[in-house]
N, C-alpha and C positions, 0 to 999 in steps of 0.2 A: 439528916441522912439515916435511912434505916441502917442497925447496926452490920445487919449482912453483907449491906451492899457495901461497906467498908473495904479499900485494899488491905490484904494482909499485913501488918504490920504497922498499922495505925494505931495509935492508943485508944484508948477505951476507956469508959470510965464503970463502976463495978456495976450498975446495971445493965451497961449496953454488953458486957463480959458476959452475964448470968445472958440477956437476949441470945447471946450471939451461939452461946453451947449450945441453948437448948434447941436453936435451930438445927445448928448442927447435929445433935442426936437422934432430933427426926428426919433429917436427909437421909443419914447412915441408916437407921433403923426399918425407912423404906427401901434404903438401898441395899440392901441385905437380903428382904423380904423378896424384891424385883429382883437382884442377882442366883436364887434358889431356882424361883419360876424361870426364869429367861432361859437356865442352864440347862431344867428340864426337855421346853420347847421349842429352846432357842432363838426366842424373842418376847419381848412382851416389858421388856428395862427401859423403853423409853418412854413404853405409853404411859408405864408406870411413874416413871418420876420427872418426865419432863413439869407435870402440873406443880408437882413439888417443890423445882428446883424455879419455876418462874415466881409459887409463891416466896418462898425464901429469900432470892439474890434478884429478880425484877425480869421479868420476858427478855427482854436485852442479853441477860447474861444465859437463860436457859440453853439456850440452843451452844452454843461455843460449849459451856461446861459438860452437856452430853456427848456432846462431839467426843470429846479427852473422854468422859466415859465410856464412851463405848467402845476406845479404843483397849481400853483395861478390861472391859467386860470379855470382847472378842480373843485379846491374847490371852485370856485365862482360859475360853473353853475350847484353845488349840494346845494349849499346854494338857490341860487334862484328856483332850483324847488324843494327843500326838501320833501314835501310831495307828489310829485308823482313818485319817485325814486323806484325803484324795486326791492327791496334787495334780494331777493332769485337769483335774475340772474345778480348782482352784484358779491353775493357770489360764484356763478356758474363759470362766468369769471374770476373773482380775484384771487381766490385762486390759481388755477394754471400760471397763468399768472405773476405773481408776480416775485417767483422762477426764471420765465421763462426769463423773465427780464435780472435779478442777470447773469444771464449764458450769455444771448447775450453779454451786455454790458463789460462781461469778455473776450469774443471769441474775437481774436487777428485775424485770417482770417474770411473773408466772401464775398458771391458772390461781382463780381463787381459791382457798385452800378448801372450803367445803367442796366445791367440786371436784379435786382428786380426794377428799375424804369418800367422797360417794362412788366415786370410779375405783379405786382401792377396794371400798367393802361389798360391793359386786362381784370383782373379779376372786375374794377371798372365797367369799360363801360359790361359787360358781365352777370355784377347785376343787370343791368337796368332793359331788359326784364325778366331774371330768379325771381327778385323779383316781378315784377306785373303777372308771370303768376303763383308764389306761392300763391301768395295774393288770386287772381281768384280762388283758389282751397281751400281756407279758412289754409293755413298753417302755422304751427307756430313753429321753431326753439325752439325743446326740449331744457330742461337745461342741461343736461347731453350734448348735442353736441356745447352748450357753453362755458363749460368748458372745449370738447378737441380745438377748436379754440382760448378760451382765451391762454393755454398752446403754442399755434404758434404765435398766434399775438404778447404774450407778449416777446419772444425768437428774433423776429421781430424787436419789438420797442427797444430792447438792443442795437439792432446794430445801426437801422436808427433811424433817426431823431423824424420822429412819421408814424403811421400806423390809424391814425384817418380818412381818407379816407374809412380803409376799415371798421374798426371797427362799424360807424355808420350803413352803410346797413346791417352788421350783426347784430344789434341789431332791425334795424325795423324787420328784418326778426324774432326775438321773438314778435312782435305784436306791439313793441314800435311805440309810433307818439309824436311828439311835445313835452311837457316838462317833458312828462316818459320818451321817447327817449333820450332830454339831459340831464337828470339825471342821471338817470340809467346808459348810456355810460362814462359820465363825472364819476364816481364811481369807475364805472371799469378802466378807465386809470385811477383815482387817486393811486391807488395800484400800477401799473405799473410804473408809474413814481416817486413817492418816493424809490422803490426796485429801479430805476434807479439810481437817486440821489446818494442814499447811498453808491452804488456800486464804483461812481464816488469819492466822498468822502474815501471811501477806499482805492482807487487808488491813491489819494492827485489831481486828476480831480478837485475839491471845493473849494479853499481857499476864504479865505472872501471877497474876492474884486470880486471873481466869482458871488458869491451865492450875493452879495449886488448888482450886475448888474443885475443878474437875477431879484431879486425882484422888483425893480426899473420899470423894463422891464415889470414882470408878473401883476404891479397895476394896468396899463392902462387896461392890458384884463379880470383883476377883475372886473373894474368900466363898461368896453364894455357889460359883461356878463347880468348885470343888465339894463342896458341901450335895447340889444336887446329881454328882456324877453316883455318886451310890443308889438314889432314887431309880435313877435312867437304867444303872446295873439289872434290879432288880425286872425291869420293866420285861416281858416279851415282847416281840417286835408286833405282833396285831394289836397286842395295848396301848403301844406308844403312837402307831398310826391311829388309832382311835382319840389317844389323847390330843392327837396335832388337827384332826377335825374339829372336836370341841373348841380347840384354841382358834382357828382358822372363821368357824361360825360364833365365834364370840365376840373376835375380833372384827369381822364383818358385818356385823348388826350393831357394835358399837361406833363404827366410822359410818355407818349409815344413821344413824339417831344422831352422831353430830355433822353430820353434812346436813341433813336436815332440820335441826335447831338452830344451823347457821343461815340457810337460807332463807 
Protein backbone atom coordinates (compact mmCIF):
# COMPACT_ATOMS: atom_id res chain seq x y z
CA UNK A 1 0.00 0.00 0.00
CA UNK A 2 1.33 3.30 -0.96
CA UNK A 3 2.14 5.23 2.09
CA UNK A 4 -0.49 7.92 1.29
CA UNK A 5 -3.16 5.89 0.70
CA UNK A 6 -2.71 4.84 4.43
CA UNK A 7 -5.72 5.78 7.05
CA UNK A 8 -4.43 8.30 9.49
CA UNK A 9 -3.19 6.74 12.28
CA UNK A 10 -1.71 3.67 10.98
CA UNK A 11 1.92 3.07 11.77
CA UNK A 12 4.47 3.59 9.48
CA UNK A 13 7.56 2.48 9.42
CA UNK A 14 10.65 5.39 8.97
CA UNK A 15 10.54 5.24 5.31
CA UNK A 16 7.01 5.17 4.58
CA UNK A 17 7.04 8.44 7.54
CA UNK A 18 9.89 10.34 5.33
CA UNK A 19 7.22 9.08 1.89
CA UNK A 20 4.41 10.14 3.60
CA UNK A 21 5.81 14.19 4.64
CA UNK A 22 7.13 14.61 1.63
CA UNK A 23 3.92 14.04 -0.02
CA UNK A 24 2.30 15.94 2.18
CA UNK A 25 4.57 19.10 1.52
CA UNK A 26 3.91 19.13 -1.88
CA UNK A 27 0.13 18.98 -1.55
CA UNK A 28 0.31 22.04 0.77
CA UNK A 29 2.85 23.72 -1.19
CA UNK A 30 0.56 23.42 -4.31
CA UNK A 31 -2.08 24.15 -2.02
CA UNK A 32 -1.04 27.26 -1.15
CA UNK A 33 0.32 28.30 -4.58
CA UNK A 34 -3.77 27.24 -5.93
CA UNK A 35 -5.23 29.01 -2.75
CA UNK A 36 -3.38 32.77 -3.70
CA UNK A 37 -4.60 32.18 -7.49
CA UNK A 38 -8.15 30.88 -6.75
CA UNK A 39 -8.59 33.92 -4.23
CA UNK A 40 -7.44 36.32 -6.89
CA UNK A 41 -9.99 34.80 -9.48
CA UNK A 42 -11.90 32.97 -7.76
CA UNK A 43 -11.36 29.71 -9.00
CA UNK A 44 -8.86 27.80 -10.54
CA UNK A 45 -8.02 25.21 -6.79
CA UNK A 46 -9.39 22.41 -8.24
CA UNK A 47 -7.99 22.41 -11.50
CA UNK A 48 -4.93 22.93 -9.79
CA UNK A 49 -4.79 20.22 -7.37
CA UNK A 50 -7.18 17.82 -8.17
CA UNK A 51 -4.03 16.05 -10.40
CA UNK A 52 -2.08 16.45 -7.40
CA UNK A 53 -4.21 15.06 -4.86
CA UNK A 54 -5.12 11.87 -7.23
CA UNK A 55 -1.28 11.52 -7.75
CA UNK A 56 -0.72 11.50 -4.09
CA UNK A 57 -3.77 9.52 -2.22
CA UNK A 58 -5.26 7.53 -5.74
CA UNK A 59 -8.33 9.11 -8.14
CA UNK A 60 -10.62 7.22 -5.62
CA UNK A 61 -9.73 9.61 -2.81
CA UNK A 62 -9.24 12.99 -5.10
CA UNK A 63 -12.60 13.88 -5.62
CA UNK A 64 -14.16 13.39 -1.67
CA UNK A 65 -10.73 15.32 -0.43
CA UNK A 66 -11.50 18.33 -2.79
CA UNK A 67 -14.86 18.34 -1.99
CA UNK A 68 -13.72 19.19 2.03
CA UNK A 69 -11.37 21.43 0.20
CA UNK A 70 -13.28 23.38 -1.33
CA UNK A 71 -15.42 23.83 1.36
CA UNK A 72 -12.28 25.60 3.38
CA UNK A 73 -11.26 27.26 0.41
CA UNK A 74 -15.03 28.98 -0.12
CA UNK A 75 -15.47 29.81 3.81
CA UNK A 76 -12.29 31.56 3.56
CA UNK A 77 -12.98 33.99 0.62
CA UNK A 78 -16.56 34.73 2.46
CA UNK A 79 -14.71 35.52 5.60
CA UNK A 80 -12.34 37.79 3.87
CA UNK A 81 -14.81 39.76 1.91
CA UNK A 82 -17.63 39.47 4.44
CA UNK A 83 -19.02 42.58 4.08
CA UNK A 84 -19.36 43.06 0.51
CA UNK A 85 -21.03 39.54 -0.12
CA UNK A 86 -24.41 39.88 -1.65
CA UNK A 87 -26.83 37.91 0.01
CA UNK A 88 -30.01 38.20 -2.14
CA UNK A 89 -28.06 36.63 -5.07
CA UNK A 90 -26.38 34.20 -2.93
CA UNK A 91 -29.93 33.16 -1.89
CA UNK A 92 -30.96 33.30 -5.48
CA UNK A 93 -28.24 30.65 -6.56
CA UNK A 94 -28.11 28.68 -3.47
CA UNK A 95 -31.21 27.60 -2.81
CA UNK A 96 -31.72 25.74 -5.89
CA UNK A 97 -28.42 24.76 -6.41
CA UNK A 98 -28.02 22.95 -3.37
CA UNK A 99 -30.82 20.26 -3.92
CA UNK A 100 -29.17 20.22 -7.31
CA UNK A 101 -26.01 19.04 -5.99
CA UNK A 102 -27.56 16.19 -3.65
CA UNK A 103 -28.99 14.74 -7.15
CA UNK A 104 -25.77 15.05 -9.38
CA UNK A 105 -23.40 13.60 -6.96
CA UNK A 106 -26.13 10.62 -6.56
CA UNK A 107 -26.44 10.25 -10.58
CA UNK A 108 -24.64 7.02 -11.24
CA UNK A 109 -24.40 7.83 -15.39
CA UNK A 110 -23.26 11.05 -16.91
CA UNK A 111 -21.96 12.42 -20.11
CA UNK A 112 -18.58 11.46 -20.75
CA UNK A 113 -16.36 13.71 -19.19
CA UNK A 114 -14.47 15.02 -22.23
CA UNK A 115 -17.62 16.03 -23.57
CA UNK A 116 -18.64 18.48 -20.80
CA UNK A 117 -14.84 19.17 -20.70
CA UNK A 118 -15.51 20.62 -24.31
CA UNK A 119 -18.97 22.08 -23.75
CA UNK A 120 -17.38 23.81 -20.56
CA UNK A 121 -14.39 25.45 -22.60
CA UNK A 122 -16.85 26.65 -25.40
CA UNK A 123 -19.11 28.29 -23.29
CA UNK A 124 -15.99 29.76 -21.06
CA UNK A 125 -14.15 31.28 -24.06
CA UNK A 126 -17.77 32.31 -25.55
CA UNK A 127 -18.27 34.62 -22.13
CA UNK A 128 -15.51 36.64 -23.20
CA UNK A 129 -17.07 38.77 -25.72
CA UNK A 130 -20.98 37.95 -24.66
CA UNK A 131 -19.92 39.50 -21.31
CA UNK A 132 -18.12 42.79 -22.48
CA UNK A 133 -20.84 43.30 -25.07
CA UNK A 134 -23.60 42.90 -21.96
CA UNK A 135 -21.57 45.21 -19.91
CA UNK A 136 -21.62 47.86 -23.04
CA UNK A 137 -25.42 47.77 -22.83
CA UNK A 138 -25.37 48.31 -18.94
CA UNK A 139 -26.72 44.64 -18.23
CA UNK A 140 -27.33 43.00 -15.28
CA UNK A 141 -28.24 39.20 -14.76
CA UNK A 142 -31.79 39.22 -13.00
CA UNK A 143 -31.98 37.18 -9.72
CA UNK A 144 -34.58 35.04 -10.83
CA UNK A 145 -32.18 33.88 -13.93
CA UNK A 146 -29.78 32.96 -11.11
CA UNK A 147 -31.43 30.90 -9.50
CA UNK A 148 -32.50 28.75 -12.84
CA UNK A 149 -28.49 28.63 -13.41
CA UNK A 150 -27.78 28.07 -9.83
CA UNK A 151 -30.29 24.77 -10.23
CA UNK A 152 -27.82 23.49 -13.44
CA UNK A 153 -24.52 24.51 -12.23
CA UNK A 154 -25.18 23.08 -8.89
CA UNK A 155 -26.67 19.40 -10.70
CA UNK A 156 -23.05 20.02 -12.62
CA UNK A 157 -20.86 20.43 -9.75
CA UNK A 158 -22.47 16.84 -8.29
CA UNK A 159 -21.06 15.08 -10.98
CA UNK A 160 -17.56 17.07 -11.70
CA UNK A 161 -15.16 17.99 -9.83
CA UNK A 162 -16.14 21.97 -9.75
CA UNK A 163 -17.81 24.25 -12.21
CA UNK A 164 -16.10 27.38 -10.82
CA UNK A 165 -14.93 28.46 -14.21
CA UNK A 166 -18.23 29.00 -15.04
CA UNK A 167 -19.76 30.03 -12.04
CA UNK A 168 -17.54 33.20 -11.82
CA UNK A 169 -18.54 35.02 -15.22
CA UNK A 170 -21.97 34.29 -14.15
CA UNK A 171 -21.84 36.22 -11.31
CA UNK A 172 -19.91 39.20 -12.87
CA UNK A 173 -22.67 39.13 -15.31
CA UNK A 174 -25.08 40.14 -12.00
CA UNK A 175 -22.72 43.41 -11.78
CA UNK A 176 -20.27 41.47 -9.48
CA UNK A 177 -16.30 42.91 -9.44
CA UNK A 178 -13.57 42.10 -7.08
CA UNK A 179 -14.48 41.16 -3.52
CA UNK A 180 -18.47 41.33 -4.04
CA UNK A 181 -17.65 39.01 -6.90
CA UNK A 182 -15.58 36.69 -4.63
CA UNK A 183 -17.86 36.67 -1.92
CA UNK A 184 -20.79 36.45 -3.13
CA UNK A 185 -19.66 33.44 -5.63
CA UNK A 186 -17.54 31.83 -2.79
CA UNK A 187 -21.32 31.76 -0.92
CA UNK A 188 -22.94 30.39 -3.46
CA UNK A 189 -20.62 27.31 -3.86
CA UNK A 190 -20.42 27.18 -0.29
CA UNK A 191 -24.04 25.57 -0.30
CA UNK A 192 -23.03 23.46 -3.06
CA UNK A 193 -20.34 21.99 -1.74
CA UNK A 194 -21.44 21.04 1.78
CA UNK A 195 -24.93 19.50 -0.16
CA UNK A 196 -21.89 17.75 -1.90
CA UNK A 197 -20.09 16.68 1.02
CA UNK A 198 -23.00 15.30 2.79
CA UNK A 199 -24.08 13.47 0.04
CA UNK A 200 -20.62 11.80 0.03
CA UNK A 201 -20.85 11.10 3.62
CA UNK A 202 -24.14 9.29 2.97
CA UNK A 203 -22.66 7.14 0.49
CA UNK A 204 -19.60 6.22 3.25
CA UNK A 205 -17.50 8.58 0.32
CA UNK A 206 -16.12 10.48 3.92
CA UNK A 207 -14.43 8.39 6.42
CA UNK A 208 -12.10 10.24 8.72
CA UNK A 209 -8.87 9.82 7.11
CA UNK A 210 -10.81 11.45 3.97
CA UNK A 211 -12.29 14.50 5.54
CA UNK A 212 -8.82 14.84 7.82
CA UNK A 213 -6.93 14.99 4.23
CA UNK A 214 -9.14 17.21 3.09
CA UNK A 215 -8.82 19.48 5.68
CA UNK A 216 -5.05 19.32 5.79
CA UNK A 217 -5.35 20.07 2.18
CA UNK A 218 -8.28 22.96 2.41
CA UNK A 219 -5.82 25.15 5.30
CA UNK A 220 -3.33 26.04 2.77
CA UNK A 221 -6.15 27.59 0.43
CA UNK A 222 -7.76 29.16 3.62
CA UNK A 223 -4.41 30.89 4.42
CA UNK A 224 -3.96 31.60 0.14
CA UNK A 225 -7.42 33.14 0.41
CA UNK A 226 -6.22 35.84 2.88
CA UNK A 227 -2.86 36.23 1.52
CA UNK A 228 -4.47 37.18 -2.18
CA UNK A 229 -7.25 39.64 -0.78
CA UNK A 230 -4.33 42.43 -0.81
CA UNK A 231 -3.49 41.52 -4.57
CA UNK A 232 -7.46 41.96 -5.37
CA UNK A 233 -7.12 45.42 -2.98
CA UNK A 234 -4.75 46.66 -5.20
CA UNK A 235 -6.35 45.70 -8.44
CA UNK A 236 -8.88 48.40 -10.40
CA UNK A 237 -11.91 46.91 -11.34
CA UNK A 238 -11.07 47.13 -15.50
CA UNK A 239 -7.87 45.14 -14.37
CA UNK A 240 -9.43 42.52 -12.49
CA UNK A 241 -12.07 42.16 -15.41
CA UNK A 242 -9.35 41.79 -17.65
CA UNK A 243 -7.61 39.46 -15.43
CA UNK A 244 -11.06 37.16 -15.19
CA UNK A 245 -10.87 37.07 -19.15
CA UNK A 246 -7.34 35.73 -19.33
CA UNK A 247 -8.54 33.17 -16.58
CA UNK A 248 -11.79 32.40 -18.49
CA UNK A 249 -9.73 31.97 -22.15
CA UNK A 250 -7.13 29.93 -20.31
CA UNK A 251 -9.27 28.03 -18.88
CA UNK A 252 -11.24 27.33 -22.02
CA UNK A 253 -8.50 26.28 -24.24
CA UNK A 254 -7.27 24.08 -21.52
CA UNK A 255 -10.75 22.01 -21.21
CA UNK A 256 -10.72 22.11 -24.89
CA UNK A 257 -6.98 20.35 -25.35
CA UNK A 258 -8.36 17.98 -22.82
CA UNK A 259 -11.69 17.13 -24.15
CA UNK A 260 -9.81 16.53 -27.16
CA UNK A 261 -6.78 14.49 -26.04
CA UNK A 262 -9.50 12.45 -24.53
CA UNK A 263 -11.47 11.84 -27.47
Amino acid sequence: MHAANRPIGTSLSGGDRGSTSLIYLFVLAIGLVAGIFSGIVGTGSSIMLLPVLAFAFGPKQAVPIMAIAAIMANVSRVLAWWREVEWRAVAAYAVPAAPAAALGARTLLALPSHTVDFVIGVFLIAMIPLRRWLAARDFVLPLWALAVIGGVMGFLTGIVASTGPITVPIFMSHGLVKGALLGTESAGSLAVYISKALTFRRFDALPFDIVMKGMITGSTLFIGAFVARRFVLKLGPDSFRLLMDGMMLAAGLSMLWSSLAAG
